[in-house]
Each structure stands twice: as structure tokens, then as C-alpha cells.
N, C-alpha and C positions, 0 to 999 in steps of 0.2 A: 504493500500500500504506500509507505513513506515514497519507495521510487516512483511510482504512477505520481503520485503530487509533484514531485521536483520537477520529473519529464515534462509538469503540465504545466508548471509554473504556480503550482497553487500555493507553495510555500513561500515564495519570491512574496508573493503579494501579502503575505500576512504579516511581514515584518513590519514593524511601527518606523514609520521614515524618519521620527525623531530621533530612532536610534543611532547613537554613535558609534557605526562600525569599524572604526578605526581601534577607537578603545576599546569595543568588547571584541575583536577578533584578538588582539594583544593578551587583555586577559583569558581568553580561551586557550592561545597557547601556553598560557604562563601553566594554568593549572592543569593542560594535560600534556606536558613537555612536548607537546606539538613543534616542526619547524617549516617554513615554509618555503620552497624552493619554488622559483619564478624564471621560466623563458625573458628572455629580453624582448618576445616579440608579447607578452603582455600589456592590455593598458598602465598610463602612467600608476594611477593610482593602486595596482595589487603590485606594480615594483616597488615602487615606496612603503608599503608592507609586509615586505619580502624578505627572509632571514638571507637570503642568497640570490641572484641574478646574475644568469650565465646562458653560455650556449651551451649547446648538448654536451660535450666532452666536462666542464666545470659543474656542469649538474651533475652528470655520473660522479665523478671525482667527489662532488658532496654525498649526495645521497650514498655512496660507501662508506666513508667514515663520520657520518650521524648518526651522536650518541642519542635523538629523540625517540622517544616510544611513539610517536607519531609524525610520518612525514606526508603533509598536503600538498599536493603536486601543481602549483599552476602555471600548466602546458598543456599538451594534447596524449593523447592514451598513451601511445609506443611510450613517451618519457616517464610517466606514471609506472608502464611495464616494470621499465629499465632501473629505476628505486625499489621494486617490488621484488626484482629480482636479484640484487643486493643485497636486500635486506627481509628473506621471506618470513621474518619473526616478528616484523614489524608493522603496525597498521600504515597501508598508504591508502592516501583518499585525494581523487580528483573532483572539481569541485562538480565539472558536468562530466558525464559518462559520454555525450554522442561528440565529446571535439576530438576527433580525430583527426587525419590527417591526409590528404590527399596523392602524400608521396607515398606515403606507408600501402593507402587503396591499391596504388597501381603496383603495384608485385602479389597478388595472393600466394597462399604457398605451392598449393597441386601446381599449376602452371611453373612455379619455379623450380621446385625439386623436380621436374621433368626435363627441364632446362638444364640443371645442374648433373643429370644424367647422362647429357647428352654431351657433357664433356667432363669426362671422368679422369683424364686429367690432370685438370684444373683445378685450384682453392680457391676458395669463395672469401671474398672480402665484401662484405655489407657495411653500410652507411646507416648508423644507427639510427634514420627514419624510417623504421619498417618495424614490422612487430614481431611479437614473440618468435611464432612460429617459424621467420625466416630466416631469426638469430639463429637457433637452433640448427637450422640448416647449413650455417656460416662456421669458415675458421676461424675469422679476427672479425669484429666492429670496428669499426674508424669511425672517423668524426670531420667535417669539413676543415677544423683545426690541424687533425692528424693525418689525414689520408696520405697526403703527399710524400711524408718520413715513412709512415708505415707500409707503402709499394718499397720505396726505394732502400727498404732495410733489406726486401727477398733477393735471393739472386736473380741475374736480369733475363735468366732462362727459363724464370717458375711462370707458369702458366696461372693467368688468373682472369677470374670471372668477378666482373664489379656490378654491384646491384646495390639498390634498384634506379637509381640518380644517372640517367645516361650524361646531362651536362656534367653533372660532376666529374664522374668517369673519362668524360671525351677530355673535360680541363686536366687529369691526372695523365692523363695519355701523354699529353702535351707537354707537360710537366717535365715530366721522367723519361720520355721517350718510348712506352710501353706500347704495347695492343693488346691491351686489355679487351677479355670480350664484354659487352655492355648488353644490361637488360636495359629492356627499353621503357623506364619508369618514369616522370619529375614531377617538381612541385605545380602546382598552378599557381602560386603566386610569385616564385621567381621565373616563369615561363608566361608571363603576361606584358609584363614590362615591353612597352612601344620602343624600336630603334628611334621610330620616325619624328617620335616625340622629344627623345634624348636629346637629338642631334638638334631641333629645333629650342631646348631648353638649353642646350649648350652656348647657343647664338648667343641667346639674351643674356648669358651670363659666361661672358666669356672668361673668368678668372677664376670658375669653378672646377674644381677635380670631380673624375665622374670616378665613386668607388662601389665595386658591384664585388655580392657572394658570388663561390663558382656553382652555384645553383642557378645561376642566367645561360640563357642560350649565349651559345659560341660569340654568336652579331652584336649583343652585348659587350660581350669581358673582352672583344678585342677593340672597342672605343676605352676600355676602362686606364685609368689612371693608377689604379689601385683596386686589386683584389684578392680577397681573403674571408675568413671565418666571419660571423658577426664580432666575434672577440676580437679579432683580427682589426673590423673594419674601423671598431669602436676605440682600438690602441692607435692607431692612426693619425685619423681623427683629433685624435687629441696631440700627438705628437709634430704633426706636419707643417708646417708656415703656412701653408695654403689658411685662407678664412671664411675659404665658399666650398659649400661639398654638393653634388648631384648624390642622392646615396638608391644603391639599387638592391633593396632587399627590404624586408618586411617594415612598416613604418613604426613598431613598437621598439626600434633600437636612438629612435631618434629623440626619447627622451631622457635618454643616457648620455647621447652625444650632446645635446643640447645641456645638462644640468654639467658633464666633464668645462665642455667650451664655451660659456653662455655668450662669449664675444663673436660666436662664429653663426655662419648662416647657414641650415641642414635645409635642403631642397628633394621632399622623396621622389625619387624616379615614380613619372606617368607611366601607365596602363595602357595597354591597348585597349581601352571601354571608355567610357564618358566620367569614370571617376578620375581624381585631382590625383588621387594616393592608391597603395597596394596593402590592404589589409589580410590577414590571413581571418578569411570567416572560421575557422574551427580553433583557433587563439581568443579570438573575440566572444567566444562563447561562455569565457570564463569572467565570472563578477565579484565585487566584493557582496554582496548577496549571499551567492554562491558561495564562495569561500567561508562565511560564518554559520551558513546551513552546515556543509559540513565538517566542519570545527564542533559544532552545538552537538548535532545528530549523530557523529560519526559516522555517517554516510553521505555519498554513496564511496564505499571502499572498493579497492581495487585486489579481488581475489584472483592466484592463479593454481594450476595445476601443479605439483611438486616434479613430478617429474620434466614437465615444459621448463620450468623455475630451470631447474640443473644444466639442463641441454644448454639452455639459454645466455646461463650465465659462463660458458668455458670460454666462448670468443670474446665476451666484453670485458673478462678478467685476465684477457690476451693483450685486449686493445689497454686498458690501463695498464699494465706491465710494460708494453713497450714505448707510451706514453710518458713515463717516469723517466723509462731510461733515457728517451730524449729532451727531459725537461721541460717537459709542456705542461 
């Protein structure tokens, strides 16, 4: 019953809008050592709530070593997974159950492990936007952070299979010099982004750097000035003399960059649609609402299978091992 209400919104609406949810999510995690891990493509206000705000790889890196008896995840499922499987003794709780993810959708598993059959081989290196089921099927995780060091640690004879992010994949190719085989998977929100619009924002602002993730198509990241992780984009950013950025990735990092630089000018890369910005719809599904229903209710929690758990976790505890070793 409590899910059917959330799913419908009926609990959103019962909150007293006097309430100050600032403060009681605070006290919520005070008194159930709750910690709160936040994407950077979150809105402003659940970063600023946030025990932690990172991209995928600094989120893993946390959610391992947090001592909380409860970690609420706000991101999209796969990241939720990915604490879950971490930490399977621990309550994880996402604040909505349906924000998924678009990159994750476009690899299911049947079709991959048929895939991965079909070049036996090959080791599989996955992009930790995909879910359980695919880890499992994977040797190592990587992270748009790591990819690049963790190709170029294998010997330049090992055959390998990159899933599910073909731009990223095509960008590592590139990289490293590889042939990587590529599933043919990406995001929709770094796969929207207009050239045509770029290059006509670029006019008007001639003294701007265009900085794109390698989640853009190819036509993108080679107008880019600068490209790398959101961590990446966001270290940048802040280090560079430039004091105009075009930025081509989700617009939830732009008010990180903006609170780092407050002197500089963040401009989010247009869309190929009629909107101004690129928001990810299953990021934006999460509220602060949300997050104190499940603070309050302990729901909705994120249970998995113990044995998926296992499978799951040998490449991600591959990918942080060799993470370490190159100081990332």
C-alpha cells in the first residue's frame, strides 16, 4: 500500500508545506545514522543536503566505506544498485523507485550475454550505467573518470568488449588506440545536444570554452575544448583562466560550477528540441519530498538478490582496486 501512494503521489501531497524540510531531513538522518549520497546531476537544493556529491566512481568510492546504517541514494537505480551492492547489510533507499536510466534501458541482459557469446574471447569492461544484471556479466566496471587508465593498464593484445556507452567506447578507442568492440547503447541526454546550436552559441560568445563529457557524440567532443568526467569537467572549471564555459553534459553540475567560480559564466549546451537546457528526466524525479518520505518511512528501499549482490560486486571491487592504484 505505502508504494501505490508514493507511485501516486499521494504522500507528496500530504506533507504540511510549512514544513521545514531542510531541518527535518537533517534530523532524520541524525537519529537514524542515515547518509546521503547525491549525483551532481541532482537539483540545487538535494546537493546542498547532500553528505556527499560526486560522479559515479566518488559515489562508489563512498558508499564502500560508509560507516551509516542507512544510505539514501539521490540518483537513479543502477547507482542505488551499486551502494547496495557494497554494502548488502545495509539499508539503501532511493527516494523514487521509477528514475532510472536511459543508458542503463538500452543494454538488457538476454541480448547482451548473447552478445558476449558471440565473442568468447573477449573481456567485458562495463560502464557503470547499467544495472545489476550486466555487472554480473562484466570483468571490470569503469567509470567515465577511469575508463581510459583502466583499457590502457590491459595488454594492447587483450581483446575487449565495451558496453553499453558506444560514444564513450568510440572516445576510448580514440584514446588508447584500441578496437574495442562497442555495444551499441547511450545516454539520451548526452546524445541530444545540437552541433548546430553549439557552433551558433559559440559565435555569440566567442571567448567561451566548449567543455563536453565523452558521453557526446563524436561531432560534439571534437568542437570540445575540454573533455572529461563531470569530476573532471567540474576540476576544470574551476582551474582554467578561461571565465566563459559552453558546458555539454547534464545541467545539475552547473551549480557546482557556478557556487566553485561564482565570477565565471556557465552556459548549458542546447538540445536538439525547443528547450534552452538538457535535463536528465529520471535525475529530476528525485525531490526533497521525496527524500524525507523516505528518511521518515524507510521506504521505498532498494532490495537485491544475494546471489546477483556477489556476481555483481567482483568487477566493481576490480574497478576500485585498480582505481587506487592509479590515484583517482
Amino acid at each position: 500500500m505505502y508504494k501505490e501512494l508514493l507511485e501516486k503521489g499521494y504522500l507528496e501531497k500530504k506533507i504540511d508545506p510549512a514544513l521545514d524540510l531542510f531541518e527535518e531531513i537533517a534530523h532524520l538522518k541524525k537519529t537514524k545514522n542515515a547518509v546521503i549520497l547525491a549525483h551532481y546531476y541532482q537539483d540545487a537544493d538535494i546537493q546542498d543536503i547532500a553528505d556527499y556529491i560526486g560522479d559515479s566512481l566518488g559515489l562508489a568510492q563512498q558508499a564502500q566505506k560508509s560507516t551509516a546504517d542507512v544510505i539514501l541514494f539521490a540518483g537513479v537505480h543502477f547507482m542505488a544498485e551499486t551502494a547496495k551492492i557494497l554494502n548488502p547489510s545495509k539499508t539503501v533507499l532511493i527516494p523514487d523507485l521509477k528514475a532510472g536510466c536511459s543508458l542503463a534501458d538500452s543494454c538488457p541482459p538476454i541480448p547482451f550475454e548473447a552478445f558476449k557469446k558471440q565473442h568468447p574471447d573477449h573481456i567485458v569492461i562495463t560502464y557503470i550505467n547499467c544495472t545489476a544484471e550486466i555487472k554480473a556479466l562484466s570483468d571490470i566496471i569503469c567509470t567515465s573518470s577511469n575508463a581510459v587508465q583502466i583499457v590502457e593498464s590491459l595488454p594492447k593484445d587483450q581483446k575487449i568488449i565495451f558496453a553499453p556507452d558506444k560514444n564513450l567506447g568510440a572516445y576510448i578507442n580514440k584514446k588508447t588506440g584500441r578496437n574495442m568492440v562497442l555495444w551499441d547503447g547511450a545516454c539520451q541526454v548526452h546524445e541530444i545536444f545540437s552541433l548546430e546550436k553549439i557552433v551558433k552559441l559559440k559565435a555569440t560568445h566567442p571567448n567561451a570554452q566548449l567543455i563536453a563529457h565523452p558521453e557526446c557524440e563524436a561531432a560534439i567532443l571534437e568542437k570540445a575544448d575540454y573533455i572529461g568526467s563531470t569530476t573532471a569537467l567540474l576540476n576544470y572549471s574551476k582551474k582554467s583562466d578561461c571565465n566563459e564555459f559552453i558546458v555539454a553534459t547534464e545541467t545539475g553540475i552547473l551549480h557546482q560550477m557556478q557556487k566553485a567560480s561564482p565570477k565565471k559564466t556557465f552556459i548549458p549546451a542546447p538540445p536538439n528540441n525547443n528547450c534552452a537546457c538538457n535535463d536528465c528526466p529520471h535525475m529530476k524525479l528525485n525531490t526533497l519530498e521525496k527524500i524525507y518520505i523516505a528518511l521518515k518511512y524507510g521506504e521505498p528501499e532498494l532490495k537485491m538478490d544475494e546471489k546477483l549482490i556477489e556476481a555483481a560486486k567482483k568487477p566493481i571491487l576490480k574497478m576500485l582496486e585498480l582505481s587506487a592504484k592509479f590515484g583517482l
